[in-house]
N, C-alpha and C positions, 0 to 999 in steps of 0.2 A: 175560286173563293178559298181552297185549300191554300193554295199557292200563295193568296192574300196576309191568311193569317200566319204560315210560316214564315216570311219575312218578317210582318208585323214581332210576333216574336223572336227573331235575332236582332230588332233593333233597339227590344228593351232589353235583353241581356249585353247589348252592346252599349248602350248611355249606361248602365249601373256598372261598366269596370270587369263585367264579370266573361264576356265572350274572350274567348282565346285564353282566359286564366283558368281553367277549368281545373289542371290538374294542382294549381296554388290552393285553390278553395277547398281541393278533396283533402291537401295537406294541413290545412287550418281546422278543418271541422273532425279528422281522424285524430288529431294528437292530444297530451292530455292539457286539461285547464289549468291555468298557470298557476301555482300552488300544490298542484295536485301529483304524486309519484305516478310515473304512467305504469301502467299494467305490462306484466310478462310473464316468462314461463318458469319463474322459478317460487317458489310457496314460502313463505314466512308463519308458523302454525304452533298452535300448541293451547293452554291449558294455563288460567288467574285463577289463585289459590289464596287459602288464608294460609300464612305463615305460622298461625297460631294451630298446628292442627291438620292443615292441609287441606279441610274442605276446600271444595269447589266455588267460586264466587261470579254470580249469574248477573247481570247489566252492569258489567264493570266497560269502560271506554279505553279500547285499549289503540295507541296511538304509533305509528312510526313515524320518522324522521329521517330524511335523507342528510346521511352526515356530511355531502360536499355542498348540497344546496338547499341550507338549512330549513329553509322560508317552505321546502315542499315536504308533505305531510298527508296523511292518510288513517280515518281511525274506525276503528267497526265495535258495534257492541259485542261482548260474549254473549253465548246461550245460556240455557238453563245449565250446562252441564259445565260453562267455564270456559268452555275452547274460543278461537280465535284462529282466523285466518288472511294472511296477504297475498296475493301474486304478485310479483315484484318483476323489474329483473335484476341483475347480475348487479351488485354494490355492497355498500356497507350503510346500516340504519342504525336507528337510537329505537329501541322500544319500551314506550313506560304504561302504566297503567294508572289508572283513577274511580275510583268508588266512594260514593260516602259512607263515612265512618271508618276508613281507613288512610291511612300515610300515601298519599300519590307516590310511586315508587317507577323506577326503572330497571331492568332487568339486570340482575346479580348487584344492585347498588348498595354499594358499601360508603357511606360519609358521602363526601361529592363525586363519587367513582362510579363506574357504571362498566359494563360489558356491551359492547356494539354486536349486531347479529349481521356477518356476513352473507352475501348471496351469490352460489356461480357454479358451475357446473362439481359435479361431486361434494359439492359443500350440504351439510343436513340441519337444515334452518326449522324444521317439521315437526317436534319433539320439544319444545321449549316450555321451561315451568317457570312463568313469572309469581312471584312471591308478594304478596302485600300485605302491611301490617295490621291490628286495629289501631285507630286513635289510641293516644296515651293519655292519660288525664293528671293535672294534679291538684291538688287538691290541699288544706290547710284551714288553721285559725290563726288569729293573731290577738294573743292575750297581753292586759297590762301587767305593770308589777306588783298588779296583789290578785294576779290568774283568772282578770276577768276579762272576758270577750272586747273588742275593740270594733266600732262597728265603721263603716264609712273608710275605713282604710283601703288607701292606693296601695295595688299591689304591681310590681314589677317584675315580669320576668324577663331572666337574658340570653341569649344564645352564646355560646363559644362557636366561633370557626375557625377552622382548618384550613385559608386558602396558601398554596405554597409552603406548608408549612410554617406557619408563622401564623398564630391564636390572636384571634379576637374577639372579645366581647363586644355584643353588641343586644340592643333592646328588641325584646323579640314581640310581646303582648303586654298586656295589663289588664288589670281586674279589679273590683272594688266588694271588702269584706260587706257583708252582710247584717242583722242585726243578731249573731249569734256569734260574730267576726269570723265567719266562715268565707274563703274563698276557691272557686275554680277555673284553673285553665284547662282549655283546650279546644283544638286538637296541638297536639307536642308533634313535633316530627323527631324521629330521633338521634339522640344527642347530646351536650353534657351543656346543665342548665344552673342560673342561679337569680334567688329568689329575695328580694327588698319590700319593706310595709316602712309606708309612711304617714302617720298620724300626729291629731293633737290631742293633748292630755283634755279630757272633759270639764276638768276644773282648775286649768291653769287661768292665772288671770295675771296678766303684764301691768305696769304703769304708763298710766298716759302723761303725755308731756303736761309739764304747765305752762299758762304764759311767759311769753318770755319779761324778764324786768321782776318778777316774784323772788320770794325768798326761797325758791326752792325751785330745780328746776325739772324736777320730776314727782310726780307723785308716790310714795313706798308701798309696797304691800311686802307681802307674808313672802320669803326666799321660798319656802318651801312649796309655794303656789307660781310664783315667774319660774316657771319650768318650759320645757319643749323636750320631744320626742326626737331623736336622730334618727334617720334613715337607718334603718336594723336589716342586715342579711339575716341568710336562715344561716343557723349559725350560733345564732343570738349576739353578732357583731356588727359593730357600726366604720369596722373598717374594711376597706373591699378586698385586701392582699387577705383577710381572713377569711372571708366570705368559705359557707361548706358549699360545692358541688354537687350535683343532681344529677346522677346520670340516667339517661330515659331511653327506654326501649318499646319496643312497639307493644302495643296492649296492657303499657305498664300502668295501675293508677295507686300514686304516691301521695304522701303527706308527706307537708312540712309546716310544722308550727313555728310561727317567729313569736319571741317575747319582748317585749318593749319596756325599757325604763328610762326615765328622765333625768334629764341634764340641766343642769343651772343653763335658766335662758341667755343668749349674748345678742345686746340691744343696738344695735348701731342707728343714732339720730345726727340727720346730717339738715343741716342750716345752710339755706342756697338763698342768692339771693332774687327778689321780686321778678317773675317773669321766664327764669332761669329753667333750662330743660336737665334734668340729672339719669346718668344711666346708671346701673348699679348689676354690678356680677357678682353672685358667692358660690360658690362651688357647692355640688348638688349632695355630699354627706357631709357640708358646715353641720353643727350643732346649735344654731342660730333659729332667734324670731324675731327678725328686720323689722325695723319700725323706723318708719320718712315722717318725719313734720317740715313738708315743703311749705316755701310761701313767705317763708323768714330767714 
């Protein structure tokens, strides 16, 4: 009977692929899961801090990165005291760090720079003080031309970047004043920033078309009411080579007030004819309040 069920047992590890591959299977089940940096004898170790200060900063996720195979990745929370540790082996990693209410950051990161933490025999990977910021905040109003709050305002803000050496702006958040035309951004990472409010006058009021074949082909009001707002940097300018800069640092919380004053509205009325589809592009700091009477 013994006899019975040991065969019976070689012949289902023989139908499943698995008799005579024993030592493949010890290889597939010992190694690490794909994604995963396999374990070894060299330690990756050290201590998330606030930068502001230096306290110690406890459930921060701190993360490596295998810099030849990017995709594999490894991350442990800190303790209460800050520390951190990897066993790794012999390579070169990326290590960053992540908390809320701080700048996710990478080790010695400067702009899009960073310091790789190598691994291998005499190398001292064990002593490492990753640095993370607070959040930045910013913060402002946005007043009309006789200093009073503007509320409902789109606010913009924009990044500069540094890739290759060669700056570019670009749209980083936005935000909408409030009824005291107060607004805030954040979190800011840090970096050189700049700040646009776009509103309408409260009591502007344009002309509406009239029929067409009338003696008049628009209706008139008051110059000093067809008004519009331009798009204002902080700055107090409507043009963007003027635009002031922001520059933000970790734990920085800034103000900027932009001031808004109006500009004689520019009405452009376009007559297309019956059934006619119209596109229409104006560049995003025109001084304009576009008005279509399609259909004629």
């Amino acid at each position: 009977m013994l006899r019975f069920r040991h065969l019976v047992l070689l012949a289902i590890l023989a139908s499943c692929g698995l008799f005579g591959n024993s030592s493949k299977v010890y290889a597939q089940t010992a190694g690490p899961e794909p994604g995963q940096i396999p374990t070894g004898p060299y330690r990756i170790a050290g201590r998330v801090v606030n930068a502001k200060g230096g306290s110690p900063l406890d459930r921060t996720r701190v993360t490596i990165m295998d810099a030849k195979i990017r995709q594999n990745i490894q991350f442990v929370i800190t303790s209460d005291d800050g520390r951190f540790e990897f066993h790794v082996p012999a390579g070169k990693f990326a290590l960053q760090g992540a908390k809320r209410g701080f700048i996710t950051a990478a080790y010695n990161q400067h702009d899009q720079f960073s310091t790789a933490i190598v691994t291998g025999a005499g190398i001292d990977a064990e002593n490492l003080t990753l640095r993370l910021s607070p959040n930045a905040v910013l913060t402002g109003r946005v007043l009309d031309e006789f200093g009073e709050p503007v509320r409902s305002a789109q606010i913009i803000v924009y990044r500069e970047n540094r890739f290759s050496g060669i700056s570019r702006i670009s749209r980083f958040r936005g935000a909408t004043t409030d009824d005291q035309g107060k607004y805030e951004v954040t979190p800011l990472d840090e970096g050189t920033y700049f700040v646009s409010a776009k509103a309408t006058p409260w009591y502007a009021v344009h002309p509406a078309s009239a029929p067409e074949g009338t003696a008049s082909a628009t209706i008139q009001v008051d110059p000093a009411l067809d008004v519009s707002y331009p798009i204002t940097y902080y700055g107090d300018t409507s043009e963007t080579d003027s635009a002031t800069p922001i520059p933000v640092r970790g734990g920085d919380r800034l103000e900027a007030d932009i001031h808004l004053n109006p500009a004689p509205a520019l009405h452009l009325l376009f007559h297309v004819a019956e059934g006619a589809q119209v596109a229409c592009c104006l560049s995003p700091t025109a001084k304009t309040f576009v008005r279509w009477d399609g259909g004629r």
